[in-house]
C-alpha positions as CSV (number, residue, x, y, z in Angstrom):
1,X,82.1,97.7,64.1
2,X,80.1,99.5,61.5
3,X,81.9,102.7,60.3
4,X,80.7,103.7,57.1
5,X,78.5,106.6,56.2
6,X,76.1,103.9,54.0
7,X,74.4,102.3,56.8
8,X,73.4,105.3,58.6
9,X,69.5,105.7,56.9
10,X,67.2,108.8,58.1
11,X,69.7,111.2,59.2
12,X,70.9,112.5,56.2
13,X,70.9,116.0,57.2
14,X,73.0,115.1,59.9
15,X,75.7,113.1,58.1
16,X,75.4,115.8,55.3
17,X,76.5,118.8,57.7
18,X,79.2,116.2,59.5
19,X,80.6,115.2,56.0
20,X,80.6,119.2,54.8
21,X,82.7,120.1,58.1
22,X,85.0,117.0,57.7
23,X,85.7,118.3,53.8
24,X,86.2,121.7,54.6
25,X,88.5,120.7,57.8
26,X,86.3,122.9,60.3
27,X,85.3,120.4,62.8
28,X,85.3,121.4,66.1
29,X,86.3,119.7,69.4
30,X,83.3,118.8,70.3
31,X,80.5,117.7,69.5
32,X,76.7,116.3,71.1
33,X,74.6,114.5,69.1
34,X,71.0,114.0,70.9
35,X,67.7,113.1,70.2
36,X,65.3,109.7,70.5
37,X,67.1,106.7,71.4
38,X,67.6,104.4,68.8
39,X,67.6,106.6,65.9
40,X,71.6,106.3,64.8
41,X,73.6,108.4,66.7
42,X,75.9,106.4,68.0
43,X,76.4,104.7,64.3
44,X,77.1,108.3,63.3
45,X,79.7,108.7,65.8
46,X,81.5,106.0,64.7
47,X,81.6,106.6,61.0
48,X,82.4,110.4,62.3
49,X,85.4,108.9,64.4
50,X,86.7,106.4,61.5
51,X,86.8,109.2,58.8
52,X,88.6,111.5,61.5
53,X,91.2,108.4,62.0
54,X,91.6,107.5,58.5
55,X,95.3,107.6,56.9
56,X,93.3,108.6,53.2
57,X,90.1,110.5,54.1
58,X,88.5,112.1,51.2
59,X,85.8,115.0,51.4
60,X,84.6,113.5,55.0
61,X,84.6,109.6,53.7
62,X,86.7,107.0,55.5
63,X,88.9,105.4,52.9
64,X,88.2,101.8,54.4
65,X,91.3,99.9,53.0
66,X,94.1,102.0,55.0
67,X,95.9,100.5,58.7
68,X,93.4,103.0,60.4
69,X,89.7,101.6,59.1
70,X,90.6,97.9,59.1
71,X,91.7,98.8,62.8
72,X,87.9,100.7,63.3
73,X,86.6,98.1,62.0
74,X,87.8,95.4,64.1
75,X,87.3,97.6,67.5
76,X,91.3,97.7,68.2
77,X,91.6,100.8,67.2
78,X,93.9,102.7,69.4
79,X,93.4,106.3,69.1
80,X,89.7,105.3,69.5
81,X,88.6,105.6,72.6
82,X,84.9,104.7,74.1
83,X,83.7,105.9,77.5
84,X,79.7,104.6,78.2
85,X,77.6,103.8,81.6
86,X,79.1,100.7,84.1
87,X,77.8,99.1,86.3
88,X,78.4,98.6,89.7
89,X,76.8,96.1,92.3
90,X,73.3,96.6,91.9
91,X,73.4,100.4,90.9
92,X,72.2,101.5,87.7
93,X,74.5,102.2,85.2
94,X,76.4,105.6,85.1
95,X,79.7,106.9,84.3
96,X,81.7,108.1,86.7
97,X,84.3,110.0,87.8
98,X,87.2,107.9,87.7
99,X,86.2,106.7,83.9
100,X,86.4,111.1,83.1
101,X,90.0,110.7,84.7
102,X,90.7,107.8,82.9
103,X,89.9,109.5,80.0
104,X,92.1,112.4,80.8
105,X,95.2,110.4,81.0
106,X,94.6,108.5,77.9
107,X,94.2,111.7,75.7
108,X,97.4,113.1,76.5
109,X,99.1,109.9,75.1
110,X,100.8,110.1,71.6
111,X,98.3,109.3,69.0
112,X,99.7,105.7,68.4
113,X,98.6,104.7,64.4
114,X,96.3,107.8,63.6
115,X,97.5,111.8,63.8
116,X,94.9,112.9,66.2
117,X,92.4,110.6,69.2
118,X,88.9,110.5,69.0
119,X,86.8,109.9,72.1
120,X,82.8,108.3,71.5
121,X,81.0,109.0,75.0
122,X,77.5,107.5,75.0
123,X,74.5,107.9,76.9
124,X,76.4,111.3,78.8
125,X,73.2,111.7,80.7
126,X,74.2,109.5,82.9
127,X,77.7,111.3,84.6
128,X,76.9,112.2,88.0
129,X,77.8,116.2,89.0
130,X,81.4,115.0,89.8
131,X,81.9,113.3,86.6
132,X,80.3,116.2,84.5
133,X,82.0,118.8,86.6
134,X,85.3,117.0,85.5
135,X,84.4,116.7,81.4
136,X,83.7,120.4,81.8
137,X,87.9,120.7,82.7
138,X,88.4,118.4,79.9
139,X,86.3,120.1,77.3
140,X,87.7,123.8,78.1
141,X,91.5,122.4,77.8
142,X,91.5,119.2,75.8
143,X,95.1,117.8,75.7
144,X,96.2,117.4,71.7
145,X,94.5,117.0,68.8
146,X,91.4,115.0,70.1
147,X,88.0,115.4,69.0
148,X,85.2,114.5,71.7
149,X,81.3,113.2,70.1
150,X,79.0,113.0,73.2
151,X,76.0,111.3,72.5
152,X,72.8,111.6,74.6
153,X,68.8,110.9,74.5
154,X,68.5,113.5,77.1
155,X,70.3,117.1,76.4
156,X,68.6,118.4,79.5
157,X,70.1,116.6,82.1
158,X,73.7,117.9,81.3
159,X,75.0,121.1,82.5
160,X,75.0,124.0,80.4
161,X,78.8,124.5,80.5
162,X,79.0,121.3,78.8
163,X,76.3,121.8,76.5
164,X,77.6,125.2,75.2
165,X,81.4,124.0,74.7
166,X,79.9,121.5,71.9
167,X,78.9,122.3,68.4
168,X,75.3,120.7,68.9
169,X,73.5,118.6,66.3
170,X,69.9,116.7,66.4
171,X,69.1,113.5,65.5
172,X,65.3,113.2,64.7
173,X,62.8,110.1,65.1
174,X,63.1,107.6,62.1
175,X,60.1,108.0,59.3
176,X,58.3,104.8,59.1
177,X,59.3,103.6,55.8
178,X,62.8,104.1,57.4
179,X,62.1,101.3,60.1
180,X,60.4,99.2,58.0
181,X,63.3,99.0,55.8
182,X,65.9,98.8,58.6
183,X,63.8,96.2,60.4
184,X,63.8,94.2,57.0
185,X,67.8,94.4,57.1
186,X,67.4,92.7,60.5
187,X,65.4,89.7,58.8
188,X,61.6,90.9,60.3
189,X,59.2,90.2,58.1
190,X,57.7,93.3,56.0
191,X,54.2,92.9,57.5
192,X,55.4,92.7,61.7
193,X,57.9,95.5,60.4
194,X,54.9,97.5,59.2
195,X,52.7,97.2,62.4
196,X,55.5,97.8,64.6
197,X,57.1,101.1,63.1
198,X,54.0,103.6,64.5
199,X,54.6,102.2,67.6
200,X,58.0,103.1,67.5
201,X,58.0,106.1,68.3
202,X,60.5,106.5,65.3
203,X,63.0,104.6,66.7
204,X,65.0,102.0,65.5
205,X,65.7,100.2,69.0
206,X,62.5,100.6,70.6
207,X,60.9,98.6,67.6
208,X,63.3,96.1,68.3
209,X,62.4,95.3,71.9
210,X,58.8,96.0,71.5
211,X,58.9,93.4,68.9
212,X,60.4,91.0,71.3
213,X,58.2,92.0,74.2
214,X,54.9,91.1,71.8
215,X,54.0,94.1,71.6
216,X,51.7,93.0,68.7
217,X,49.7,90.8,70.1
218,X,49.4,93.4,72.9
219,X,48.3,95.8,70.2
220,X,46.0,93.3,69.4
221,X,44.2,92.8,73.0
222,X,44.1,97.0,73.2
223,X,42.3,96.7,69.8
224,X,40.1,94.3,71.2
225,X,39.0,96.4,74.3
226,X,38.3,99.4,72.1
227,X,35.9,97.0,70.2
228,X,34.2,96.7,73.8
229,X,33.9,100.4,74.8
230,X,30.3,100.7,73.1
231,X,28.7,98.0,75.6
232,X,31.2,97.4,78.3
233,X,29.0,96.6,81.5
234,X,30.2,97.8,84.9
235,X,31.7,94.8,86.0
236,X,33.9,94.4,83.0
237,X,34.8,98.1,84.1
238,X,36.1,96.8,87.7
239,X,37.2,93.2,85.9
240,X,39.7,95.6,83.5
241,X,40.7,97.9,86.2
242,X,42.0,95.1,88.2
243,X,43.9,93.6,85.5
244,X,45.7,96.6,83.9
245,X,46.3,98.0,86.9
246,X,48.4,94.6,88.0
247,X,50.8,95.7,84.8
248,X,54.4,97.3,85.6
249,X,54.2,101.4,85.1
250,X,55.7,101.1,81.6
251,X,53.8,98.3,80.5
252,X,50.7,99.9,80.5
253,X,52.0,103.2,79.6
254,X,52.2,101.1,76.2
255,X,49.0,100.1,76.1
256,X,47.5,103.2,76.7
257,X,49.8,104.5,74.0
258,X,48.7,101.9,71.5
259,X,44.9,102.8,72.5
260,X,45.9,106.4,71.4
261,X,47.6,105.8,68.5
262,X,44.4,103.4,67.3
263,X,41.9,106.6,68.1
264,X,44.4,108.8,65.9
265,X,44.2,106.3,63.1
266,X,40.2,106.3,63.4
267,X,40.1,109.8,63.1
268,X,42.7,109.9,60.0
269,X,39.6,107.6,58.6
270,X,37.0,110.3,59.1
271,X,39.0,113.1,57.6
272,X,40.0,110.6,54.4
273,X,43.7,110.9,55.6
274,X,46.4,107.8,55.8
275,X,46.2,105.5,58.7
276,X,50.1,104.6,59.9
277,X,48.8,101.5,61.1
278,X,48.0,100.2,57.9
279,X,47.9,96.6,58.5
280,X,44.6,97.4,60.6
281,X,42.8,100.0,58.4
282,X,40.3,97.6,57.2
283,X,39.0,96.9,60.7
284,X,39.7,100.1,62.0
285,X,37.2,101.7,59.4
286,X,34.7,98.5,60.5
287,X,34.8,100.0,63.9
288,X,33.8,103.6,62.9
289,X,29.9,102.8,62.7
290,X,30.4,102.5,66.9
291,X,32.1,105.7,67.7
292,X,31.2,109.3,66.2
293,X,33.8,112.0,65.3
294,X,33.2,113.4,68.0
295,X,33.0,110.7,70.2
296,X,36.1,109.9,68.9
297,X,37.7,113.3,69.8
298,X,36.7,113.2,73.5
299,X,38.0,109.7,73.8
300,X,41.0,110.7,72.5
301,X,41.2,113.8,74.9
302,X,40.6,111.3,77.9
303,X,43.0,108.9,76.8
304,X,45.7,111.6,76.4
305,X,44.9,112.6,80.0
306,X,45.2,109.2,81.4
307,X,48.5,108.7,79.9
308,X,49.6,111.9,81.5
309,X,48.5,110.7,84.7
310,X,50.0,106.9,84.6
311,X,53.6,108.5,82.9
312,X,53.6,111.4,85.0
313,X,52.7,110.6,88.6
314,X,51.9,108.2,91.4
315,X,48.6,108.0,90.8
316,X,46.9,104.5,91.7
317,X,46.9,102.8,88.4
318,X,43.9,100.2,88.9
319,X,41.6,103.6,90.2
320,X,42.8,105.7,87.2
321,X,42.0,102.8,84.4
322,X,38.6,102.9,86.5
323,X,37.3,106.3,85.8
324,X,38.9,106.4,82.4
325,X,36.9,103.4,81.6
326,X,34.0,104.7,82.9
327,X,34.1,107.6,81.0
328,X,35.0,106.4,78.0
329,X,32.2,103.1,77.7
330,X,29.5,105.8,78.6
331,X,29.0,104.8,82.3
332,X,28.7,107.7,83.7
């Protein structure tokens, strides 16, 4: 297990604030770290939780040599203690109430090798009521010295009660240049790590499985029916609509975003700013002489409007990638 403050890249103000509290011995006994998925927080937890357990901590940094770390870093630690979504038959993942019990009873155990327990609950967006409801109990009368890190990508689905017993802190999307260097850690080459990061979203695992999903090459065909908008017959219109609209809901909710995120660049072109896709400027400003800025403007309008519609309702997919078609090409 990774528990050292080093690793954690793009959250610096985060760590910063967490270190500052650590040093000064103000943490509270609770904390939620949200934000984007993929972006570090549960790494920060970690490190959080080993310099809370270490034997030798020194302004907020895990000695790393003492009975404690070596124990963090192995994942035997036994003051540590990890509560995330299980499964059960062919329910989705969630945590439930019996793990919040669970939990209870373990926390009022002696600290065994550390002076105080520290509990990592990930993904806390997905405790039903009765689980939450139960946390809530926990929160307002923890048992000993324990110190709770809740980490979620979605603050909104808790309750309130929980959310305002917790010292909150943010964890923002990863800067590019952050990914690309991360992803280069993880042995992808600079130039896939480059085309990948603005389709990231800013975060670190989302590159990861978009990278194993293609999403590339499937940047690649989106690129290529941009290319087509200027003389797209009518049948290609229907001949498109049936295809994309054949694709799982979140499938081509990537595609449309990729087809946004290429009109965003094109405009960056006209106004002389930086692309983020650079690995496709050069064609990108080839492409210009077939779509005006303003052209480019109202597609990008439509396009934002179609994702709303595929992401945000039931709409009929194929019908939807119709009109926007037809709209866009000029076939109106």
């Amino acid at each position: 297990m990774e528990t050292s403050w080093e690793g954690i890249l793009g959250q610096e103000e985060a760590v910063g604030r967490l270190k500052r509290m650590l040093a000064e011995n103000r943490l509270p006994h609770a904390l939620l770290f949200y934000g984007p998925d993929g972006v570090g927080k549960r790494r920060t937890a970690q490190a959080l939780a080993a310099a809370l357990l270490c034997m030798s901590s020194e302004d907020g940094e895990p000695c790393g040599q003492c009975g404690s770390c070596r124990a963090m870093a192995d994942g035997t630690h036994p003051d540590f203690y990890v509560v995330e979504p299980e499964s059960a038959g062919r329910a989705a993942k969630s945590i439930k109430i019996e793990q919040i019990r669970e939990l209870e009873r373990e926390i009022g155990r002696v600290p065994k090798l550390s002076q105080r327990r520290a509990v990592l609950m990930d993904s806390v967006e997905r405790m039903n009521e009765a689980a939450q409801n139960s946390l809530l109990k926990t929160l307002e009368e923890p048992t000993g010295d324990v110190v709770f890190i809740l980490v979620t990508s979605a603050k909104q689905a808790l309750l309130d009660t929980i959310v305002s017993r917790c010292l909150l802190l943010p964890f923002a999307p990863l800067k590019e240049e952050t990914l690309v260097k991360l992803l280069g850690v993880r042995g992808i080459s600079e130039s896939d790590a480059q085309g990948i990061a603005p389709l990231s979203g800013g975060s670190l695992g989302r590159a990861v499985r978009l990278l194993d999903e293609g999403a590339l090459s499937i940047r690649d065909e989106v690129l290529g029916l941009l290319k087509r908008f200027k003389n797209m017959p009518l049948s290609d219109v229907w001949t498109e609509g049936e295809r994309l609209g054949k694709c799982r809901q979140e499938e081509l909710a990537d595609r449309i975003c990729y087809l946004r995120l290429l009109i965003r660049d094109m405009l960056a072109l006209y106004s002389g700013a930086e692309v983020s896709q650079k690995d496709l400027a050069g064609e990108l400003g080839r492409l210009l002489s077939d779509f005006s800025e303003a052209r480019l403007f109202e597609l990008m309008e439509l396009t934002k409007e179609l994702e709303r519609r595929i992401t945000g309702s039931n709409a009929n997919a194929r019908l939807q990638i119709e009109a926007y078609l037809i709209r866009a090409c000029g076939n109106k």
